[in-house]
Backbone bond lengths (Angstrom), bond angles and torsions (degrees), N, CA, C in turn:
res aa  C-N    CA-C-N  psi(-1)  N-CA   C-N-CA  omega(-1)  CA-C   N-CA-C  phi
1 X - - - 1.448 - - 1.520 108.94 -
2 X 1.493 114.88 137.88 1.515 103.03 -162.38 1.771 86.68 -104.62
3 X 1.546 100.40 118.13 1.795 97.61 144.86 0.737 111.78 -142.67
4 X 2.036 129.39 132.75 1.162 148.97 -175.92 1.551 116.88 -90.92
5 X 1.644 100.66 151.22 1.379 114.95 173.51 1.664 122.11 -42.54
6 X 1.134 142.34 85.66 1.227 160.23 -175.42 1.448 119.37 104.06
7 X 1.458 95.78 40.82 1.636 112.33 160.26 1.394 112.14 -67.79
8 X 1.489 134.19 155.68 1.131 121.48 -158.41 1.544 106.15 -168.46
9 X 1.243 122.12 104.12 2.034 121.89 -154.78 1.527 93.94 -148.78
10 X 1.373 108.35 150.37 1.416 120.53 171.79 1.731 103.75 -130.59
11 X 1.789 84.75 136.37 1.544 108.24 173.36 1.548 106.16 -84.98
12 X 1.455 117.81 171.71 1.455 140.51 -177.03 1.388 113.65 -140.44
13 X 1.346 126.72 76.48 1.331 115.28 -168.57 1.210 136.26 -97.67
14 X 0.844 136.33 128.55 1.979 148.95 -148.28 1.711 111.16 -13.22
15 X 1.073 112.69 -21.29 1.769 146.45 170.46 1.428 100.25 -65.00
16 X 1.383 116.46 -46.38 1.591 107.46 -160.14 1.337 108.96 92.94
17 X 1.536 106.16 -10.30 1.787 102.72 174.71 1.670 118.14 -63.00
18 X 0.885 134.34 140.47 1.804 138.40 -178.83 1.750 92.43 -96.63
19 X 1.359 115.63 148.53 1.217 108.21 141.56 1.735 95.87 -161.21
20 X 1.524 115.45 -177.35 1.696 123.27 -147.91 1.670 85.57 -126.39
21 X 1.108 101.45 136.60 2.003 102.97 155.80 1.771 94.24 -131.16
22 X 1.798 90.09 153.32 1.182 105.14 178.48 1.582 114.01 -134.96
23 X 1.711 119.05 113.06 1.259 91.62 176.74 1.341 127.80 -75.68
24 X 1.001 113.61 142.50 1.495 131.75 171.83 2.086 126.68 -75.34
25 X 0.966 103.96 -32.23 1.884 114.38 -165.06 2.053 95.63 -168.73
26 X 1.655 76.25 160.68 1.650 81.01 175.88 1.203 90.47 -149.23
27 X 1.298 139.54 146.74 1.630 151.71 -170.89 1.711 108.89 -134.99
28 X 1.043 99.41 -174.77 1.420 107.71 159.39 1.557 110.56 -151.37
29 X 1.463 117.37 122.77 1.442 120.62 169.07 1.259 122.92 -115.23
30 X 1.614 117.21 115.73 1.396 117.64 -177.21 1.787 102.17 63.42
31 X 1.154 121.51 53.01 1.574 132.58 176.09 1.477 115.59 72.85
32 X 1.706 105.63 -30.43 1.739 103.07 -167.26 1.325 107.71 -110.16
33 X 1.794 103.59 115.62 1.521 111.22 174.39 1.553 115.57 -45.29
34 X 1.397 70.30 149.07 1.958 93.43 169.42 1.345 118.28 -134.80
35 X 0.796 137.16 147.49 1.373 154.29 151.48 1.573 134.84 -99.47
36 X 1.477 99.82 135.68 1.732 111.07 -171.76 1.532 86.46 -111.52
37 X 1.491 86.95 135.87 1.653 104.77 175.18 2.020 111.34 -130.59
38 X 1.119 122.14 -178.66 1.084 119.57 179.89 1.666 101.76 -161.77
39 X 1.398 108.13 149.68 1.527 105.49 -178.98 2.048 80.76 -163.85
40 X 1.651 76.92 139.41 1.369 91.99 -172.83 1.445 92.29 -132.92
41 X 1.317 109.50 149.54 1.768 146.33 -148.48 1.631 107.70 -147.08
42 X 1.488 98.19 115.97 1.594 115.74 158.25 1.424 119.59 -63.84
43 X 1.151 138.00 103.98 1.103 117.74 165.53 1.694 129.83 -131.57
44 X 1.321 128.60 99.53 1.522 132.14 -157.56 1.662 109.02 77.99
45 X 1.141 118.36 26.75 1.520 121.68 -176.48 1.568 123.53 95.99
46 X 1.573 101.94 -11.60 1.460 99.47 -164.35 2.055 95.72 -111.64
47 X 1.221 93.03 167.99 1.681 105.41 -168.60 1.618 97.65 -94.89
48 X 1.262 107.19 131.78 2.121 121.88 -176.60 1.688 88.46 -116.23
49 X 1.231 121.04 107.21 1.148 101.90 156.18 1.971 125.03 -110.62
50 X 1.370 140.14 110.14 1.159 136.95 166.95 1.335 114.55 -80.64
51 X 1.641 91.96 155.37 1.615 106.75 -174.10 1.420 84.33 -131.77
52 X 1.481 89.84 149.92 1.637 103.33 177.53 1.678 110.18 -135.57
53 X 1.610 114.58 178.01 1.951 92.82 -174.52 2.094 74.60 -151.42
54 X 1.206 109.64 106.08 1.321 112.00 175.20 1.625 117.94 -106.59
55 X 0.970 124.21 130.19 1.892 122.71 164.75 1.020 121.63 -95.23
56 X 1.245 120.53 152.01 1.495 153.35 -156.62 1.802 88.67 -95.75
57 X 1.757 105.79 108.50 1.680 100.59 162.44 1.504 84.56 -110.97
58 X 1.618 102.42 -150.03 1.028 133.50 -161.86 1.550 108.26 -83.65
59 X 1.318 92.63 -46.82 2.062 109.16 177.41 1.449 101.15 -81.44
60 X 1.029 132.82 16.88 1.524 107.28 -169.21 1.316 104.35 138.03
61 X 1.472 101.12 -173.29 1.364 115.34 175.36 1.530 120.29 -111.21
62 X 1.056 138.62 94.68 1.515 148.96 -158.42 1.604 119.91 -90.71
63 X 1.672 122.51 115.50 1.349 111.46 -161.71 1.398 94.39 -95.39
64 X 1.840 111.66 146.96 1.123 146.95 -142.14 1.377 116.62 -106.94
65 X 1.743 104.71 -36.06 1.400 118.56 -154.67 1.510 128.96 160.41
66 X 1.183 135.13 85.09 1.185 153.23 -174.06 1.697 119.16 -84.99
67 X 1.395 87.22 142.06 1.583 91.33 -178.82 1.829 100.33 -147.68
68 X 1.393 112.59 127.08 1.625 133.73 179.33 1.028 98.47 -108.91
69 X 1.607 106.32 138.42 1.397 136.22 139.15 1.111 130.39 -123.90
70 X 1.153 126.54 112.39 1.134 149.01 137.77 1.301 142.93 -87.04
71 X 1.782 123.61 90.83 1.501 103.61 -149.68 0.959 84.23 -125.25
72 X 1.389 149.13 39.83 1.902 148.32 136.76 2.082 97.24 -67.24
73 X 1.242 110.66 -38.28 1.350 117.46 -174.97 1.525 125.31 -96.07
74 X 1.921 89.44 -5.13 1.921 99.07 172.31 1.668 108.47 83.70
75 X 1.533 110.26 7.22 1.623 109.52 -176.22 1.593 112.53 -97.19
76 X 1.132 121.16 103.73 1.433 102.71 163.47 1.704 117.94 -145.43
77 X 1.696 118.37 155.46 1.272 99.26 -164.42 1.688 99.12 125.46
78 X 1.668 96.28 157.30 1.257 111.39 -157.88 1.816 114.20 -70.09
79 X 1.564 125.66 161.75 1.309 117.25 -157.70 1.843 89.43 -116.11
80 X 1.709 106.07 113.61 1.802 89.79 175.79 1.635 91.39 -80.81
81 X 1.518 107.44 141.88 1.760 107.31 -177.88 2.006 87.73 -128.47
82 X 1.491 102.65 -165.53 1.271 122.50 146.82 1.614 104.04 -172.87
83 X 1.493 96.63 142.74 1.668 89.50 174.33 1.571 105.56 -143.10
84 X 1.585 96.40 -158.06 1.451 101.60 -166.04 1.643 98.41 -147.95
85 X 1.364 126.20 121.02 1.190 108.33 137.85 2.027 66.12 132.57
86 X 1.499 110.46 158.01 1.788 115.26 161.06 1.287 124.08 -72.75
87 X 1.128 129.26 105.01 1.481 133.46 164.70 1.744 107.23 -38.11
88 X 0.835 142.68 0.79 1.741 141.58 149.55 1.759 101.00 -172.57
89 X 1.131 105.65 108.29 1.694 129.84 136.58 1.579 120.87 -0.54
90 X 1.339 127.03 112.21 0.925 126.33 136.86 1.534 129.58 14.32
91 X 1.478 150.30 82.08 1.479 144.41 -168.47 1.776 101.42 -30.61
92 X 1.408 112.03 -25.95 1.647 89.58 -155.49 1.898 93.93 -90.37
93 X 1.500 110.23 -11.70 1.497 103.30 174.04 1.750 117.08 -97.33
94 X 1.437 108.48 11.07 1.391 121.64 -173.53 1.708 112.74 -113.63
95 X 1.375 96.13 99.99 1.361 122.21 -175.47 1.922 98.76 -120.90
96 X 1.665 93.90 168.74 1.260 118.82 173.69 2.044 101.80 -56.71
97 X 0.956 105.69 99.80 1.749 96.88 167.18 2.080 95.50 115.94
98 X 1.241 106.43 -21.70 1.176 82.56 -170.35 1.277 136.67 -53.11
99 X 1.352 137.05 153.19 1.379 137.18 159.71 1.530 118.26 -122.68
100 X 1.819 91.28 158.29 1.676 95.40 175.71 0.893 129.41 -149.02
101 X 1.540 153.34 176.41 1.569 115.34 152.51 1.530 121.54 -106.81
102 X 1.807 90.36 154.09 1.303 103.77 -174.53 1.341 101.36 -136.77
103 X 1.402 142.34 131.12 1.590 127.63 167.13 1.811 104.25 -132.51
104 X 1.107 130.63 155.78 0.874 138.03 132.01 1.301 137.36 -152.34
105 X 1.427 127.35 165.20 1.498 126.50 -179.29 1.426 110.66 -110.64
106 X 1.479 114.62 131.65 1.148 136.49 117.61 1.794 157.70 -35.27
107 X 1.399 97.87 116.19 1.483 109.20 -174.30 0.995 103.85 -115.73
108 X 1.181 141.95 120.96 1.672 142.64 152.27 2.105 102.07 -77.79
């Protein structure tokens, strides 16, 4: 799946919340690209910014590993998660409107 360094898309999540990711770098580890992204979040006035490092499978693009900072709130440091489902679709199922599922949880 091709996404380039200053790719730039907003999610809509079951909330109605909006938020923006931006990739940042694209690598390759052990043959299969990855990508570092970042999406930064208002929250109570102060700036949250996460970084994330996702790879390119076959279904999609699958996130790997997250890390938040937030140091107006004293948070910083890696996110243990687990989820289910591709954080972005396959190009040939990624259209204007599409949806899918993706969930995961967070542990600080």
């Amino acid at each position: 799946m091709p996404i380039r360094v200053g790719s730039k898309w907003s999610y809509v999540d079951s909330d109605g919340a909006i938020f923006d990711l931006e990739v940042l770098e694209i690598n390759e580890v052990n043959g299969i690209p990855e990508a570092s992204l970042q999406q930064i979040l208002e929250f109570q006035g102060e700036t949250i910014i996460i970084d994330y490092a996702w790879q390119c499978k076959p279904e999609g693009i699958d996130m790997l590993m997250a890390g938040i900072y937030a140091l107006p709130f004293n948070i910083q440091g890696e996110i243990d998660y687990s989820s289910e489902g591709v954080s972005l679709p396959k190009e040939s199922n990624l259209d204007t409107g599409a949806t899918w599922e993706f969930s995961y949880t967070i542990q600080f």
